[in-house]
N, C-alpha and C positions, 0 to 999 in steps of 0.2 A: 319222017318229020323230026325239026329238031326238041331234043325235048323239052325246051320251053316251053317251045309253041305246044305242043302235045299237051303240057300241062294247064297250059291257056283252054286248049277245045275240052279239055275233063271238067275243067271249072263251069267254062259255057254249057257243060251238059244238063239238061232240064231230068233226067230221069236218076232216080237216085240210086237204082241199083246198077245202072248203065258207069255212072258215075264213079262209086265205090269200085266197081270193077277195073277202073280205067287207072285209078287213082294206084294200085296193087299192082297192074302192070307194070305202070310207070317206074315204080321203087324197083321190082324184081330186073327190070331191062336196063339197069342208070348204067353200071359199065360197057355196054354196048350201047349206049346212044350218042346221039350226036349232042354236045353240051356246047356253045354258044355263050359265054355269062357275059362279052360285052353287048349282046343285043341289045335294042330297043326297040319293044316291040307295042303296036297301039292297042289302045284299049279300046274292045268293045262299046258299041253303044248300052250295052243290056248285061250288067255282071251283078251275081255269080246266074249262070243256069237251075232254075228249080224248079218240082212240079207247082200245077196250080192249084193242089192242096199243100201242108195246111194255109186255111187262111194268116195271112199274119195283119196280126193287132196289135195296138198298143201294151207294155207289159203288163200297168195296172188292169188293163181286158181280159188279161189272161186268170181265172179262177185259183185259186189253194188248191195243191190235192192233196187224198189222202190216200195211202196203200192199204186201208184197210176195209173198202166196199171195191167190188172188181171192178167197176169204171173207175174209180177215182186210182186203182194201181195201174190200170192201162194208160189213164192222163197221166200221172207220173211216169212209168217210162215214156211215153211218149214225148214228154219234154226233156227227157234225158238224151232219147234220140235226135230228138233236133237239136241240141246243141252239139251233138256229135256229127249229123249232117252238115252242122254249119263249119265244125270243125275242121273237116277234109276241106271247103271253099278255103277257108283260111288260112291252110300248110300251101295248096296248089295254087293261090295268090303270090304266095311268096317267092313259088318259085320261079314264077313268070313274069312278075313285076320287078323286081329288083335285080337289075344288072349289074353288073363288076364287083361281085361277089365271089371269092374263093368255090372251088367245086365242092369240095365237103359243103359250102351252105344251101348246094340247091340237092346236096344228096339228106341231108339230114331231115331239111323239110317235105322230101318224096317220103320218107321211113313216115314222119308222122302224119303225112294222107295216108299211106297205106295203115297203120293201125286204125287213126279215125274211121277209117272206113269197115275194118273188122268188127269195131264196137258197134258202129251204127248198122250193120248187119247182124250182128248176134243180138241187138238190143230190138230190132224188125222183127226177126226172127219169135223170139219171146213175147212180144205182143201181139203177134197171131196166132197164140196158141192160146191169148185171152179173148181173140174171137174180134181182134179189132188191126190196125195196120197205120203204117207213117202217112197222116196227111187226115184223119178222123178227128183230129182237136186242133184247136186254134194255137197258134206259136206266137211270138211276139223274135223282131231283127235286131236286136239289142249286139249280137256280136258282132253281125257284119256293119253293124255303124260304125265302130270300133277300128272297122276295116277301110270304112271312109275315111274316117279321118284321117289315117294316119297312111293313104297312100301315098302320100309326096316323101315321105322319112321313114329310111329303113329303121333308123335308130330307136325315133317310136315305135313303131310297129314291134320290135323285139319286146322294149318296154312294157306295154300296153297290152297287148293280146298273150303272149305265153307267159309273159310274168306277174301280169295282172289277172288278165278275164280266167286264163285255163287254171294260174294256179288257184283261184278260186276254190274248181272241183278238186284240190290236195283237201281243203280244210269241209267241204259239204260233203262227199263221199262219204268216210265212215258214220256222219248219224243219218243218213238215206239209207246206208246200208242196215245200222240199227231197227227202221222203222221195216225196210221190210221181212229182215229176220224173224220181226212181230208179227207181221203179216204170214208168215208162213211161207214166203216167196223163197226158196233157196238158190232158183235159178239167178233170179235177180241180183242175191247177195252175189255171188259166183261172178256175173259179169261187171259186179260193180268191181268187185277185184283183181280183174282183167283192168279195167277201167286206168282204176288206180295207179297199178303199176307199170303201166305205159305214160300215163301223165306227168308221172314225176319224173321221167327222163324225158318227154318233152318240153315240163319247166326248164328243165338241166340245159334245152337246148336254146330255148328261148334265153338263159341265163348267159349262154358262153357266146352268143353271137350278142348279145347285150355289152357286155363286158368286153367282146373283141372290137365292136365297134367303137367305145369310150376309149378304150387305150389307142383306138387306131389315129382317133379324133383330138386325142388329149384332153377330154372330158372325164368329169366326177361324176363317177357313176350314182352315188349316192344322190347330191346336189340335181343333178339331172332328172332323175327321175320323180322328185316330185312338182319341179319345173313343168315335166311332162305331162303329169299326171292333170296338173292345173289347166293346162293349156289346151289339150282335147278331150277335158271335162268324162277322164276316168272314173267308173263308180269306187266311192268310198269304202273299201273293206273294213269289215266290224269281225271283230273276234266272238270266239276260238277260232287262234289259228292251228294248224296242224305242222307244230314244229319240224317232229321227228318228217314227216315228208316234206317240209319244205328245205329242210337244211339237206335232205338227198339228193332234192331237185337244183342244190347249190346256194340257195338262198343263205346267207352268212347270218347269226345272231342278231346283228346291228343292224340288218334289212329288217328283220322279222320285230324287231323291238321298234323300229319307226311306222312301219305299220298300226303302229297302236295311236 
């Protein structure tokens, strides 16, 4: 199968370890696959594939937690997990949605399904050992709207999702990691550091297909992206931001300073 389409049936897949699995193939096989990048390929009636836990609700539905009574650490990773669930949907979106795209674009966003899908595994993994599992608390779809919107423009989509929503988790990691330190949780802290440091090369990546698109376009990158941000009703980021990872992730001073 060519691997678009492969990444197409991964997304459609409703089983999330079936998923993750398919997702780490994918990346491991990309020099041997068949790559296609002028296709155009139709969309599903029904995307992305997910079980039919958790429920999802609205986000104000979704309760505060706190890591420091064992359900309220289990609902915290559990929301950490499903944004990393939803993460892999988001990398293997990209790479089947968006044609006539350089091959490094559809290998870079195979790398980061296949990590999303490691964290959302190690992060599974850890909350069954608190006696609970993905799809026990209620999630709210906040990223994949993110993903609605911005299917018709590759350009948003760079914008929006990896240098928006994911670099998000650059600046909320280290005080998550703080609280569950408190908490006693080391495993936790461990995978948020795993976390971490794949995020901020998937900022980087979201950054340089950002920036290839504006110069390919002859667009201001700066100008543009609050354009964007206006236009498919991006959430407002509030500081602290986490400088030092976001200038790794490529993010320049003057980015990070209008953010404010």
């Amino acid at each position: 199968m060519p691997l678009r389409d492969a990444a197409l049936q991964a997304l459609c897949t409703a089983d999330p370890a079936a998923k993750a699995q398919q997702a780490r193939a994918l990346h491991s096989a990309f020099d041997a696959a068949v790559l296609d990048t002028q296709a155009r390929l139709a969309e599903p009636a029904v995307l992305p594939g997910r079980p039919a836990r958790p429920r999802l609700v609205e986000p104000k539905q979704v309760p505060s937690r706190t890591p420091f009574t064992p359900e309220g650490r289990a609902a915290l990773l559990h929301a950490i997990a499903h944004i990393e669930f939803n993460a892999i949907n988001l990398a293997l979106d990209a790479v089947w949605r968006f044609a006539g795209m350089p091959p490094s674009f559809y290998r870079d966003w195979l790398r980061v399904a296949a990590e999303e899908a490691l964290h959302f595994t190690l992060l599974r993994e850890h909350l069954g050992t608190l006696g609970f599992d993905y799809g026990d608390f209620d999630a709210h779809d906040g990223l994949w709207l993110m993903a609605q919107r911005t299917a018709q423009d590759v350009v948003a989509r760079m914008a929006l999702v990896p240098r928006t929503l994911e670099a998000r988790g650059l600046d909320a990691t280290p005080p998550l990691q703080a609280k569950f330190a408190r908490a006693g949780d080391a495993r936790a802290v461990e995978i948020l550091e795993i976390i971490l440091r794949d995020e901020v090369g998937h900022v980087a990546i979201g950054n340089h297909w950002y920036r290839w698109l504006c110069e390919r376009d002859g667009l201001d990158p700066l100008q543009l992206y609050e354009e964007l941000a206006v236009r498919h009703e991006a959430p407002r980021l509030r500081p602290p931001f986490n400088r030092e990872a976001r200038r790794a992730a490529g993010f320049t001073d003057a980015e990070i300073d209008r953010l404010r």
